[in-house]
One Martini backbone bead per residue (centre of mass of N, CA, C, O) as a GRO file, in nm:
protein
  101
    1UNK     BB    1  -5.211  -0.003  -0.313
    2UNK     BB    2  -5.539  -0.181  -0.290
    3UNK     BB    3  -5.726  -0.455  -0.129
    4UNK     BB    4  -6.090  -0.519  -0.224
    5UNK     BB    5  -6.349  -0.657  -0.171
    6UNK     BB    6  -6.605  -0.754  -0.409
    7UNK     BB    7  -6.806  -0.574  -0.212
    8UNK     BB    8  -6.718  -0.276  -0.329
    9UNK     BB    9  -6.678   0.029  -0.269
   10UNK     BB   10  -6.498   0.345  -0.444
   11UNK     BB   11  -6.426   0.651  -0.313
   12UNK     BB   12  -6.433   0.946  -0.223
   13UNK     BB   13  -6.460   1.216  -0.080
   14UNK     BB   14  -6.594   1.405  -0.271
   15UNK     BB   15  -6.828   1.164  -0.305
   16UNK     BB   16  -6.918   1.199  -0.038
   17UNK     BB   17  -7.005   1.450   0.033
   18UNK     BB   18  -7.215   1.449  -0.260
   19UNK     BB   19  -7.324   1.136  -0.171
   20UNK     BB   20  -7.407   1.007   0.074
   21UNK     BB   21  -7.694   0.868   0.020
   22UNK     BB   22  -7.540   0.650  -0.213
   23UNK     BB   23  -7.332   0.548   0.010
   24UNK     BB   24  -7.524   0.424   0.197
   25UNK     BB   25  -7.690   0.262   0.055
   26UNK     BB   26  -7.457   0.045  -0.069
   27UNK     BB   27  -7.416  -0.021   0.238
   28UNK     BB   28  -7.701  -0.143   0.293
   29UNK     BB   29  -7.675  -0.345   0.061
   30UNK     BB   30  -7.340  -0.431   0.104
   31UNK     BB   31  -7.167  -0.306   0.090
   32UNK     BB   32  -6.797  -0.195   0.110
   33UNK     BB   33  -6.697   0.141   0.169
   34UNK     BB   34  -6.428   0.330   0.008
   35UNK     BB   35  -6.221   0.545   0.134
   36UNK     BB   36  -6.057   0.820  -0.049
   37UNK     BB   37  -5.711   0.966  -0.058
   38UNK     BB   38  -5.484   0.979  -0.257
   39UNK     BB   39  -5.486   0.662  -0.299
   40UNK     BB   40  -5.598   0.642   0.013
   41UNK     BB   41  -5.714   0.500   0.271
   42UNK     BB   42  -5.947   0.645   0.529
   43UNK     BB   43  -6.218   0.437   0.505
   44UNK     BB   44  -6.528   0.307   0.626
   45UNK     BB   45  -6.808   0.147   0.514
   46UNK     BB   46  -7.165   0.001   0.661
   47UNK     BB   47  -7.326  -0.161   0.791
   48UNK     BB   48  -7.483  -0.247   1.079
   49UNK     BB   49  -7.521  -0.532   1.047
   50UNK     BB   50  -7.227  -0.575   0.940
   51UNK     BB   51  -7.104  -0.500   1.202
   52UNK     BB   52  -7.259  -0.683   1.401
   53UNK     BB   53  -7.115  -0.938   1.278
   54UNK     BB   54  -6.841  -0.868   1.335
   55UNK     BB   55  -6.835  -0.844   1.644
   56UNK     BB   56  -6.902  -1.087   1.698
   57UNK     BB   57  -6.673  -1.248   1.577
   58UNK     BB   58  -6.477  -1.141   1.694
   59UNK     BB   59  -6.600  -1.252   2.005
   60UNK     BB   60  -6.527  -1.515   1.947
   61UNK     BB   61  -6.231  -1.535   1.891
   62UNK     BB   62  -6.160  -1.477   2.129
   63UNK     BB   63  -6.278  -1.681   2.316
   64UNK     BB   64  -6.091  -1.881   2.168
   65UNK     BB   65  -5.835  -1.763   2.268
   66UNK     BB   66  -5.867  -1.830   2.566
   67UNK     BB   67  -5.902  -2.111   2.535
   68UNK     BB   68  -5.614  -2.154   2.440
   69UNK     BB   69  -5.483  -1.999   2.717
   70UNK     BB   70  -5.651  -2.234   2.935
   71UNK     BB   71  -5.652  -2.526   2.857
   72UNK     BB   72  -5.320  -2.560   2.949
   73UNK     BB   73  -5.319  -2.449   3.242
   74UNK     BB   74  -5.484  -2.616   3.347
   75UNK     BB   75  -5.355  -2.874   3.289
   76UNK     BB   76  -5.084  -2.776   3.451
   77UNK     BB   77  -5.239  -2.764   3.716
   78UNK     BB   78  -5.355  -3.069   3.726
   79UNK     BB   79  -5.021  -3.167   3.692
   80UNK     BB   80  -4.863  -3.004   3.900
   81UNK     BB   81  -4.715  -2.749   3.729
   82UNK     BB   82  -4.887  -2.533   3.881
   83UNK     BB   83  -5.023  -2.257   3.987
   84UNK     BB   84  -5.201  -2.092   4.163
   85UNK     BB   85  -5.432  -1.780   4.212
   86UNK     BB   86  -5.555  -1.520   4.350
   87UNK     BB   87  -5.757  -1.241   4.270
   88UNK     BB   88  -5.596  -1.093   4.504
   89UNK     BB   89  -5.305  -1.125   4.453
   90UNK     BB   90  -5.328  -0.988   4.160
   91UNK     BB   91  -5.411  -0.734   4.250
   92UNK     BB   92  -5.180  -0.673   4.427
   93UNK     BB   93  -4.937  -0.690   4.217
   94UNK     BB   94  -5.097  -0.537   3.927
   95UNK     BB   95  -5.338  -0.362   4.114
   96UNK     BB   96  -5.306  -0.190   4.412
   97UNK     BB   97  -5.543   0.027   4.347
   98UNK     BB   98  -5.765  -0.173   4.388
   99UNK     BB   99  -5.715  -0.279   4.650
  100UNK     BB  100  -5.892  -0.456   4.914
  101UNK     BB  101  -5.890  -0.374   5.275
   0.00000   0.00000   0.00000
């Protein structure tokens, strides 16, 4: 069993197969198509407006998860708790394949 969100709906695949059409239709209208096959989600559709709102969301996420682990290291630095590493230092140490000669 699976829990889907309120705007949505439940396809089999051979749904999708013979109605590709309806079933875009209802992801541009705002629904998220859960495709399934055995009763086991396979797949998901939705609009493409709502995927770029997802990853938008998304990357804002990250920068903010980035943000809380930058926040705290600065703190460390500036109180001297912490050294710094120059840009060439990390690539030479973690990535010497890219290192510029």
């Amino acid at each position: 069993m699976f829990r889907v969100v309120e705007q949505s709906t439940i396809a089999s695949v051979t749904d999708l197969r013979r109605r590709t059409s309806d079933i875009m239709d209802r992801a541009d209208q705002g629904d998220v198509v859960v495709v399934q096959r055995d009763n086991e989600p396979h797949g998901v559709y939705l609009s493409y407006r709502h995927y770029e709102s997802l990853v938008e969301k998304l990357n804002r996420l990250e920068s903010l998860e980035l943000a809380l682990i930058a926040l705290p290291r600065k703190a460390a630095v500036d109180r001297g708790e912490m050294g710094t590493t120059s840009l060439a230092d990390m690539i030479a140490e973690f990535a010497p394949e890219l290192a510029v000669a």
